[in-house]
PABABA-977742 format. One line per field, with one value per residue: residue number from 1; y, x, z of N, C-alpha, C in turn. Coordinates in steps of 0.02 Angstrom, whole numbers, plus 32768, in hexadecimal, padded with zeros to 4 digits. Layout:
! residues N
resi (NUM:...) .
n.py (Y:...) .
n.px (X:...) .
n.pz (Z:...) .
ca.py (Y:...) .
ca.px (X:...) .
ca.pz (Z:...) .
c.py (Y:...) .
c.px (X:...) .
c.pz (Z:...) .
***
This chain:
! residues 257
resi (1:2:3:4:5:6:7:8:9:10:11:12:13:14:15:16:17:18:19:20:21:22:23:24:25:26:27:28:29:30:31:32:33:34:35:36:37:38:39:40:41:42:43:44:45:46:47:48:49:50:51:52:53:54:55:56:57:58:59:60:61:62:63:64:65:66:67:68:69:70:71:72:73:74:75:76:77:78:79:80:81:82:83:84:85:86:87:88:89:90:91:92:93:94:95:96:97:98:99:100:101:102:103:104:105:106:107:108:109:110:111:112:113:114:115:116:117:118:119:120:121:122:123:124:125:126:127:128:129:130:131:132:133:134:135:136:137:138:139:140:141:142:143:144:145:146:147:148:149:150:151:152:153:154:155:156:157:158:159:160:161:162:163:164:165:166:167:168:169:170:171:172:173:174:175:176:177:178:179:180:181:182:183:184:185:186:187:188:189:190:191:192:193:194:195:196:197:198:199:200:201:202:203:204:205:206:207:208:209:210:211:212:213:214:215:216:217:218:219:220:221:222:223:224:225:226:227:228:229:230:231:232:233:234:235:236:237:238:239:240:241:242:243:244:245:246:247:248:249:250:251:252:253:254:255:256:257) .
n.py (639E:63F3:6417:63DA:6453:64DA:64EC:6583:65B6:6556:65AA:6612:65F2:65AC:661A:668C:6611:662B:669D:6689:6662:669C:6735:6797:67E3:680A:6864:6886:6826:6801:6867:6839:67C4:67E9:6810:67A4:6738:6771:6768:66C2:66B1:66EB:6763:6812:6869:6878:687C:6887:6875:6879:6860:6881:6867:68E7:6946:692C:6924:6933:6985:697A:6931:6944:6935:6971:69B6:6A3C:6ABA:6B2F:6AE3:6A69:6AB8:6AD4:6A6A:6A3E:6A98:6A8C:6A30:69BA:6983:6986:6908:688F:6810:67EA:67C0:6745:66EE:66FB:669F:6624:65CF:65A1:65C3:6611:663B:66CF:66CC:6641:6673:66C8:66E5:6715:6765:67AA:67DC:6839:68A4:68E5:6972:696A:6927:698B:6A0D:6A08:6989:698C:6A05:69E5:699D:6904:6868:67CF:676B:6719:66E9:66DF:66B8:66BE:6669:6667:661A:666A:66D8:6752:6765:677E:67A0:6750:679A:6796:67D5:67D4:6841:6861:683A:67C1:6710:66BC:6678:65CC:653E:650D:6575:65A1:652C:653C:65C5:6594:654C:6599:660D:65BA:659A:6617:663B:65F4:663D:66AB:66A3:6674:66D8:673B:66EB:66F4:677E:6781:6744:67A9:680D:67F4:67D3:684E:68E6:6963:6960:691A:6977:69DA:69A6:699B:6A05:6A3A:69D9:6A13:6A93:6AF8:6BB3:6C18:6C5E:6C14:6BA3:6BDC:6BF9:6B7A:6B2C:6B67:6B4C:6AC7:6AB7:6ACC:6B4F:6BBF:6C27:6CB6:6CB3:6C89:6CEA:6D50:6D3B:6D1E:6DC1:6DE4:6E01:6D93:6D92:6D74:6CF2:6CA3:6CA9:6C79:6BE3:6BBE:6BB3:6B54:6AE5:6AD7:6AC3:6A4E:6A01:69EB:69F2:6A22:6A36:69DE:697A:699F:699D:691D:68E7:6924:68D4:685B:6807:6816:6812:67CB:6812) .
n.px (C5E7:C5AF:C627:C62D:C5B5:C5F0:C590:C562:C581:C512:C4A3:C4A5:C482:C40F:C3B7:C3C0:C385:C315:C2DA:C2E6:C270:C1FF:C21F:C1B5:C1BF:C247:C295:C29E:C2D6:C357:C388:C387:C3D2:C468:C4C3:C4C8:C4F1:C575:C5B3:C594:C5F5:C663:C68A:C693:C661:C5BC:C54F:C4DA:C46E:C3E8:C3EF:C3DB:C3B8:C398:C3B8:C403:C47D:C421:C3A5:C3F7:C449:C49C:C535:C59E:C5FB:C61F:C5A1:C5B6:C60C:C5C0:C56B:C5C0:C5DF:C55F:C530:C5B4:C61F:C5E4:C5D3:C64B:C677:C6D7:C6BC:C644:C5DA:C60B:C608:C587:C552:C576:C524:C520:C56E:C5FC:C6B5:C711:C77E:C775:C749:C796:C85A:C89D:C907:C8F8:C881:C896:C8D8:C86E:C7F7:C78B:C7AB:C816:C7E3:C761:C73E:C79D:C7A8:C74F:C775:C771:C7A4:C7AE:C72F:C68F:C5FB:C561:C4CA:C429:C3AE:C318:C2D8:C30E:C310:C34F:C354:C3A0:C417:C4BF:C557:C5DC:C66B:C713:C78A:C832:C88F:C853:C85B:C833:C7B7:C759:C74B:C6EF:C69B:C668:C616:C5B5:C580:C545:C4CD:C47E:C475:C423:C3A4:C37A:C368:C30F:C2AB:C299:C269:C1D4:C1AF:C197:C14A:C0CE:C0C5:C0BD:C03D:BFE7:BFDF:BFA6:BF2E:BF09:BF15:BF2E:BF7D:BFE7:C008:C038:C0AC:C101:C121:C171:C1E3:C216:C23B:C1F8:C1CE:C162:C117:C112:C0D4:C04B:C04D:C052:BFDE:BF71:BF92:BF90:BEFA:BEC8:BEBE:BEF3:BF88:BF69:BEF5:BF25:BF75:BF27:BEDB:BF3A:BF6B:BFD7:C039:C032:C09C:C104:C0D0:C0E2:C171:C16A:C14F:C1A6:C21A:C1D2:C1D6:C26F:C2A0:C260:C281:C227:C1EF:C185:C0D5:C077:C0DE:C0EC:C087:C06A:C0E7:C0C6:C06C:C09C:C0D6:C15E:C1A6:C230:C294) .
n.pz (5308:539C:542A:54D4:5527:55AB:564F:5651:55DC:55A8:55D4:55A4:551A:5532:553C:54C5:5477:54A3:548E:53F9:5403:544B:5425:53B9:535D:52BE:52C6:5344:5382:5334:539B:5409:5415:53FB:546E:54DE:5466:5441:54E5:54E8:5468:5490:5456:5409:53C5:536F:52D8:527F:51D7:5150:50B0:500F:4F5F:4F11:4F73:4FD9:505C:5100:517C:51E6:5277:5309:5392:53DE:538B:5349:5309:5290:5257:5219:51DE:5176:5145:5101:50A7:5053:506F:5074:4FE3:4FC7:4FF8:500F:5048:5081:500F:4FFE:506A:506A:5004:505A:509C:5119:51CA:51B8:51C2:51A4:5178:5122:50AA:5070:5069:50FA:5102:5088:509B:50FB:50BA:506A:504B:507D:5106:513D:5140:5168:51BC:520F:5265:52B9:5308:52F2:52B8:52B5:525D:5251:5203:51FE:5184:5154:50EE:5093:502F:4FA0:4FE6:5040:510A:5165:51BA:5239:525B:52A1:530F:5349:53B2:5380:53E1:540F:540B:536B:532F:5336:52FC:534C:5379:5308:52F2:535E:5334:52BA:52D5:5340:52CF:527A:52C9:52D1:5257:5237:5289:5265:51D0:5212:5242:51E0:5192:51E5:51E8:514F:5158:5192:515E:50D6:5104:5130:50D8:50D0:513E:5105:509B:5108:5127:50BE:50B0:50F0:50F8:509C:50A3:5091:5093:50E9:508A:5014:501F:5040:4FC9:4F8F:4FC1:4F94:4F02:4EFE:4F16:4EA4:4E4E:4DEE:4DB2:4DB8:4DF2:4E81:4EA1:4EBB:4F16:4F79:4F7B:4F1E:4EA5:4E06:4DC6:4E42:4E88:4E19:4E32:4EAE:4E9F:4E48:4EA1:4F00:4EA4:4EA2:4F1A:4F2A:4ECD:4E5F:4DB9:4D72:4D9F:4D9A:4DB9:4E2D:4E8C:4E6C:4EC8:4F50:4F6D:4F77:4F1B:4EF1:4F58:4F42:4F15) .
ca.py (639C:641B:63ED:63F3:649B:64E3:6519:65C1:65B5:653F:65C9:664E:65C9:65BD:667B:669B:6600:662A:66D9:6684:6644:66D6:6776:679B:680B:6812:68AB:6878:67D8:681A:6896:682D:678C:67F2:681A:6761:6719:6787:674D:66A1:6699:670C:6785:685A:6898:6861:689D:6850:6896:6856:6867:6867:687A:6920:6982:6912:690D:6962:6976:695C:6939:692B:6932:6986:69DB:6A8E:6ACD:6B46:6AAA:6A4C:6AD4:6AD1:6A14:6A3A:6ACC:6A7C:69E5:6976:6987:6964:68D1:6849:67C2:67D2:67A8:670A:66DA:66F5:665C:65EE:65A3:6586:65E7:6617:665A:670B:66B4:660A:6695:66F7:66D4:6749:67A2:67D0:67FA:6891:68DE:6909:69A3:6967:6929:69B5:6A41:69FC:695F:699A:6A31:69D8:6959:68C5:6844:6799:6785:66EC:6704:66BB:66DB:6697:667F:6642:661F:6697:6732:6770:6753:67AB:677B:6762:67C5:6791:67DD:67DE:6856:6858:6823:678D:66F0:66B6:6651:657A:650F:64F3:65B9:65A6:64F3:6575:660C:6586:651F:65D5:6614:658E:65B3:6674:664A:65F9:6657:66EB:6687:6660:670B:6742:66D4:6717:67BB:678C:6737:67D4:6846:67D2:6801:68A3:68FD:69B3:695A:6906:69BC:6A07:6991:6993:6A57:6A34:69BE:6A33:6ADC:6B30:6BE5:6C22:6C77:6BE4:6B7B:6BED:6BEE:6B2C:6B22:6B8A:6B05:6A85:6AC0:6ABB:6B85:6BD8:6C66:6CF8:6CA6:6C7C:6D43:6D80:6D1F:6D3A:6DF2:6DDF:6DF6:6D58:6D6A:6D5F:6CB5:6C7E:6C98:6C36:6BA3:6BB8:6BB7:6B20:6A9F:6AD7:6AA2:69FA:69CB:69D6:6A25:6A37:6A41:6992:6956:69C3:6974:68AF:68F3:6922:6892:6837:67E7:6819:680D:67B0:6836) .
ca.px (C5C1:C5D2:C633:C5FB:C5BA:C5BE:C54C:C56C:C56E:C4D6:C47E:C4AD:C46A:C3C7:C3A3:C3B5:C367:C2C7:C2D8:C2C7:C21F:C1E2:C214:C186:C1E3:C27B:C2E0:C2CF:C2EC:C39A:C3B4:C392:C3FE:C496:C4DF:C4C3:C520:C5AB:C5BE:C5B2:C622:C6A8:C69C:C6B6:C620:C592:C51C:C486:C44A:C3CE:C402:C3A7:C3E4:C388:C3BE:C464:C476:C3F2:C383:C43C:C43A:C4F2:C564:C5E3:C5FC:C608:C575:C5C5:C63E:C5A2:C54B:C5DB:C5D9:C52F:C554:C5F4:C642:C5CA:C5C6:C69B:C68F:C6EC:C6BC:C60A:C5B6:C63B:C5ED:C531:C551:C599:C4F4:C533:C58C:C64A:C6F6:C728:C7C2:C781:C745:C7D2:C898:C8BA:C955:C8CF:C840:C8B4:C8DF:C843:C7F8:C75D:C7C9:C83E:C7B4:C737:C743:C7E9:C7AB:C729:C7BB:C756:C7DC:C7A1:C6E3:C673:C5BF:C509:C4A0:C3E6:C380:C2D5:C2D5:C344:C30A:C37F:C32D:C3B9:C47C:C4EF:C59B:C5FC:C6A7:C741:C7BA:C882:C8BD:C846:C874:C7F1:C766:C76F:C70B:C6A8:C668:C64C:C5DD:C57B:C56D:C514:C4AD:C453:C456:C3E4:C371:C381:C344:C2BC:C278:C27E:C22C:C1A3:C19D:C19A:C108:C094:C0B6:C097:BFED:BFC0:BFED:BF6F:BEF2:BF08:BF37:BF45:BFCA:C013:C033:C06C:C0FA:C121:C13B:C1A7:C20F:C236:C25F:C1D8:C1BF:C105:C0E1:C11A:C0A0:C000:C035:C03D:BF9D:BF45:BFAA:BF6D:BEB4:BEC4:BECD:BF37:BFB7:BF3F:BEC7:BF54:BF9C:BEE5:BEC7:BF5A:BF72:C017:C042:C034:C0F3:C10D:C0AF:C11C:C1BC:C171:C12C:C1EF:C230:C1C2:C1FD:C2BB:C2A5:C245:C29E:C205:C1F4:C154:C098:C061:C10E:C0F8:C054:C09F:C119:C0AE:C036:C0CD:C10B:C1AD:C1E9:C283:C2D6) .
ca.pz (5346:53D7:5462:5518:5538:5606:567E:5646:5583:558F:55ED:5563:54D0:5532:5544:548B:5458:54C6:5474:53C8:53FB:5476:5402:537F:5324:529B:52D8:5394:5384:5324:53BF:5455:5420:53F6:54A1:54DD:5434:5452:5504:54C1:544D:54A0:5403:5429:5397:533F:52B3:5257:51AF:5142:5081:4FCF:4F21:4F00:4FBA:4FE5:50BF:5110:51A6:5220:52C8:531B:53BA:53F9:534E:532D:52D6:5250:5237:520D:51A7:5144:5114:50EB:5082:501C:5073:506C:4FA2:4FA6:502C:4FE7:506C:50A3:4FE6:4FF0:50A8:507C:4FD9:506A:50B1:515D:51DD:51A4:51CA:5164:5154:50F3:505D:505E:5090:512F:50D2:5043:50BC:5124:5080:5064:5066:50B7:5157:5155:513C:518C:51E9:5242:5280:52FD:532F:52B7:52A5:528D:5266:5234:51D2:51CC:514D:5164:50B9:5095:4FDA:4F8F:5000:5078:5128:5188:51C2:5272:5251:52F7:530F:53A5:539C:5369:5408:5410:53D1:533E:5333:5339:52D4:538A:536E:52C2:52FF:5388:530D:528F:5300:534F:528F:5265:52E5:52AB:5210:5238:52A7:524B:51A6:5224:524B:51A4:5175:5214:51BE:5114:5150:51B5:50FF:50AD:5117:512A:5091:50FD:5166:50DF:507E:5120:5146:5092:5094:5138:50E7:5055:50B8:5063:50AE:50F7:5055:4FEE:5047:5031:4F8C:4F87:4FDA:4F45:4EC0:4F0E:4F1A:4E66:4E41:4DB6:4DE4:4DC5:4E42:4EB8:4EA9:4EC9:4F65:4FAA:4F65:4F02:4E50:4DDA:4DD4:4E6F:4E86:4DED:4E56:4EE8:4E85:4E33:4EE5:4F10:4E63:4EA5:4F4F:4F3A:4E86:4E17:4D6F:4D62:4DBF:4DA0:4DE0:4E72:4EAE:4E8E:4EF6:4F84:4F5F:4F93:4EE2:4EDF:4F85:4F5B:4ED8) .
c.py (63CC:63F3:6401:6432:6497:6507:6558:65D3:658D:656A:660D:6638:65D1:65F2:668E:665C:6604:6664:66C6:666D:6680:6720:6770:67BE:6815:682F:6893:6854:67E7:682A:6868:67F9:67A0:67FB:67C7:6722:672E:6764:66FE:667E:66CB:6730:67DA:686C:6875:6893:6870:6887:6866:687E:6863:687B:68B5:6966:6986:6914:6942:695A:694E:6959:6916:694C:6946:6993:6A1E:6A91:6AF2:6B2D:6A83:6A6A:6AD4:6A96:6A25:6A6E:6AC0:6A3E:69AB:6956:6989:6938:689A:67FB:67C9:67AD:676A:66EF:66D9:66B8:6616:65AA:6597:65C4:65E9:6643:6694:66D0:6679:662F:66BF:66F0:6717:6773:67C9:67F9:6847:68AF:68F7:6955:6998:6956:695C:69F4:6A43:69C1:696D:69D1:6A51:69AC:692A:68A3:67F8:6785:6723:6708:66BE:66C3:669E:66A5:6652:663B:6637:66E8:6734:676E:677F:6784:678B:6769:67CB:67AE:67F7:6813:6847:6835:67E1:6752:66CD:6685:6608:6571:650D:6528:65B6:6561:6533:659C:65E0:6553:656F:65FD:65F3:6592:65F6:6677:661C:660A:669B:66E6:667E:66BD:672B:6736:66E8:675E:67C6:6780:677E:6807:6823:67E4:6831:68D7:6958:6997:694D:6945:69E6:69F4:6990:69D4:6A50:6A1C:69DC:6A83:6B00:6B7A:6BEF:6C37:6C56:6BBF:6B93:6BE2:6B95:6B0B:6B2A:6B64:6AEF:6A7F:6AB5:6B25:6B91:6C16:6CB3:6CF3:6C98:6CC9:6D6C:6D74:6D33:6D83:6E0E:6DE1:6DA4:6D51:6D51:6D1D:6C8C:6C66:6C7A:6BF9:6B9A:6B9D:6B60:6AD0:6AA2:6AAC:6A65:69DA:69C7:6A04:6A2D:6A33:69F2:695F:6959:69AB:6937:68C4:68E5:68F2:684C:67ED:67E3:6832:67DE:67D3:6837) .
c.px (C5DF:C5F0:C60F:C5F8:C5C4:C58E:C536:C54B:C518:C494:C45C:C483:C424:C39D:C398:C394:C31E:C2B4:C2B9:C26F:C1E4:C1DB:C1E9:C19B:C237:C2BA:C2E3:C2E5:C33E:C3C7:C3D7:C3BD:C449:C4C5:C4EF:C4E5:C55B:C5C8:C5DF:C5E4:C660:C6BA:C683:C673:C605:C561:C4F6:C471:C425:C3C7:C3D6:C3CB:C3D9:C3A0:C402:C440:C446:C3D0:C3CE:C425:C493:C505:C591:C60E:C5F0:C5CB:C57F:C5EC:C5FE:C57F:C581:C5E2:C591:C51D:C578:C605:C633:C5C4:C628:C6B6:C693:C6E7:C66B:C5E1:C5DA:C606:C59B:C525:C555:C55B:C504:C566:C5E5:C66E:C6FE:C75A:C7B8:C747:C761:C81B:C89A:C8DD:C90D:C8A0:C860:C8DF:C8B9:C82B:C7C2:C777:C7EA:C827:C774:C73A:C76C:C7D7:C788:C75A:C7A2:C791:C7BF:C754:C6D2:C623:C594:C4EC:C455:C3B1:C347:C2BF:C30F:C32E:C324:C357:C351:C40A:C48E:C523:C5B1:C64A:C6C6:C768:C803:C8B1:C89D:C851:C82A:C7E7:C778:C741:C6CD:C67E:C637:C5F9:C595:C557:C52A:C4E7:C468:C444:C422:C3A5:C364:C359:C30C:C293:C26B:C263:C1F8:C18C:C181:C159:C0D6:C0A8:C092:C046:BFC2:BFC6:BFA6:BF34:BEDA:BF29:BF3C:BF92:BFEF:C045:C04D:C0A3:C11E:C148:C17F:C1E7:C226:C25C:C242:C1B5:C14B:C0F4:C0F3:C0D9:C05C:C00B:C036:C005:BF6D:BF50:BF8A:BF21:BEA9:BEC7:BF08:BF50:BFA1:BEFD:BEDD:BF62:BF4D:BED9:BEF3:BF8F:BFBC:C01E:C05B:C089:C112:C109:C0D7:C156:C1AC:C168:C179:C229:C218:C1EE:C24A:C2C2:C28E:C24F:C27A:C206:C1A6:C101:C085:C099:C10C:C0B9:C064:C0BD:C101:C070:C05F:C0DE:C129:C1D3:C22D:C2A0:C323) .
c.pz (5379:541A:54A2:5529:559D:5601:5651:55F7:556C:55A0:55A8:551A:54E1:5528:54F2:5465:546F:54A5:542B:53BA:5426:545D:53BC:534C:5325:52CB:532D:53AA:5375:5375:540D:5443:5412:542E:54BC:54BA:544C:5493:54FE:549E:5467:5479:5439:53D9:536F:5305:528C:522F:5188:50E4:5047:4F94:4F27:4F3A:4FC7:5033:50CA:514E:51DF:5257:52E8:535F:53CD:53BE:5348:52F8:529B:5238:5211:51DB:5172:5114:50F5:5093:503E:502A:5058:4FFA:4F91:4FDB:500D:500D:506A:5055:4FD5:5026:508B:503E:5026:5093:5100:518F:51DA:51B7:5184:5159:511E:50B3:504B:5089:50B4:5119:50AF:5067:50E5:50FB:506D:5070:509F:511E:5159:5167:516D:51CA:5240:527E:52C5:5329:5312:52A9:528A:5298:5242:5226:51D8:51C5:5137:5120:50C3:5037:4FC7:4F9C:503A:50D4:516E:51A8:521C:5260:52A1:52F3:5342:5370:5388:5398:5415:53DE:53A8:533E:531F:5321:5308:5386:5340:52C7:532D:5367:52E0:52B6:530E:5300:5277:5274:52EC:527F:520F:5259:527B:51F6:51BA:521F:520B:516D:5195:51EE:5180:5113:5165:516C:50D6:50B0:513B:5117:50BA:5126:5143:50B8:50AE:5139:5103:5091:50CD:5125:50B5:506C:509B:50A7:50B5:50A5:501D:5001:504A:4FE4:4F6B:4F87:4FAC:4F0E:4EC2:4F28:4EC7:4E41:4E14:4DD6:4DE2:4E01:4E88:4EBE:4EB7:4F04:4F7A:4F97:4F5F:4EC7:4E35:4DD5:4DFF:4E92:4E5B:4E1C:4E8C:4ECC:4E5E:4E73:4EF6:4EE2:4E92:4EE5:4F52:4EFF:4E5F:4DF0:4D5F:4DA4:4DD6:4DC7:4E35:4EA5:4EB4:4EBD:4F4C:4F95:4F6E:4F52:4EC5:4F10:4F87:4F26:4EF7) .
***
C-alpha cells in the first residue's frame, strides 16, 4: 500500500493520471507524462520504448538523454542489455538491482558504455503488455549521487504503470477499430510503423491492389528488378517471408511477432 502522499505529489499523480484519460494518442501520451513522473519520483532521466520480438526497442521517447547516446542503444546496446529483458518478465514495476546484484550490474558493458555515459545509476522498469504484445515501458532513473529508489517508488512507479497500460490498450483498440474500418488507414499506419520509404509504399500500394511486379514496374516506370528489391526491402523490414504473410500482416494477424 502507498503511504500518505502530499499536497504536492498528489498534485503530480493527478496531472498524469488525467493525461491517461485526456491524451488520445500512444507516443504523446509517452511524451507528456514523462517530465511529471520524473518530478514525482525525484528521478534525473526517463525513456519509454515499445518492444517486439521481430524489431527489439523501438519508437523511443526519452529525457534528459543524449540522443547519439540513445541511437546507439538502439543500434547495439539494446541487443547486449543484460537487465531490461529480465525487467520486462517481471509483471510489475521493479528495481535493476532485484534482477541483477549491483557489483555484477557496473561491470557491465551496457552500464559502463552506455548507461554511465548519461550519468544512469540506479533505474527501475515498467513494462505494459496486453496478451503477449509489448504495449510500451517506463525506464525511470536518478543519477550517481542520488540515493536509490524505496519500495514506496517502486509502489508509485507500479500503481501509474497500471494505468499506462491500460490506457494505451484502450488506445490501441480505438485504433484497431478505426483500421477495421478503414483499410486505407489501416495500410498507412502499417507502412509508418515499419519505416517503409515513399517508394516502398507505392510499391506496396500496387501489391496490395493485387498486381504482379511487371505491372507494378510499368505503373510506376521501374524495372521488374527493381520492384523485387523493394518488395525484398519491405519482407526485411516487417519480418515476412513471403506476399501472403505480408498482407496477414497488414490485415493485422500477426501483430504480436
Amino acid at each position: 500500500m502507498l503511504t500518505t502522499l502530499s499536497a504536492r505529489e498528489t498534485n503530480l499523480l493527478l496531472a498524469i493520471m488525467q493525461d491517461m484519460i485526456a491524451v488520445q494518442d500512444a507516443d504523446e501520451l509517452r511524451n507528456r507524462i514523462g517530465t511529471p513522473l520524473l518530478d514525482l519520483l525525484k528521478a534525473d532521466f526517463f525513456a519509454s520504448y515499445v518492444w517486439s520480438r521481430s524489431d527489439g526497442d523501438t519508437s523511443g521517447v526519452f529525457l534528459n538523454m543524449d540522443a547519439s547516446n540513445l541511437a546507439a542503444y538502439e543500434d547495439h546496446f539494446q541487443y547486449c542489455d543484460p537487465i531490461t529483458p529480465r525487467l520486462r518478465l517481471c509483471g510489475r514495476a521493479t528495481h535493476v538491482d532485484q534482477v541483477m546484484s549491483r557489483d555484477e550490474f557496473l561491470r557491465t558493458e551496457f552500464y559502463n558504455d552506455f548507461l554511465a555515459r548519461d550519468g544512469l545509476h540506479h533505474g527501475m522498469n515498467f513494462h505494459a503488455f496486453a496478451g503477449s504484445g509489448h504495449l510500451g515501458d517506463l525506464r525511470i532513473w536518478r543519477g550517481r549521487k542520488r540515493a536509490t529508489f524505496q519500495q514506496r517508488d517502486l509502489e508509485l512507479l507500479n500503481a501509474i504503470g497500471t494505468a499506462f497500460g491500460k490506457a494505451l490498450e484502450n488506445l490501441k483498440q480505438v485504433e484497431e477499430k478505426l483500421d477495421r474500418a478503414d483499410p486505407g488507414r489501416r495500410l498507412e499506419n502499417w507502412t509508418v510503423r515499419h519505416g517503409l520509404t515513399a517508394r516502398e509504399q507505392d510499391v506496396l500500394h500496387l501489391l496490395c491492389e493485387g498486381l504482379r511486379d511487371r505491372d507494378i514496374a510499368a505503373t510506376l516506370g521501374v524495372s521488374a528488378t527493381t520492384v523485387r528489391s523493394h518488395v525484398k526491402a519491405i519482407f526485411q523490414k516487417s519480418g515476412t517471408t513471403s506476399r501472403s504473410a505480408l498482407i496477414a500482416s497488414i490485415n493485422g494477424q500477426m501483430r504480436m511477432q
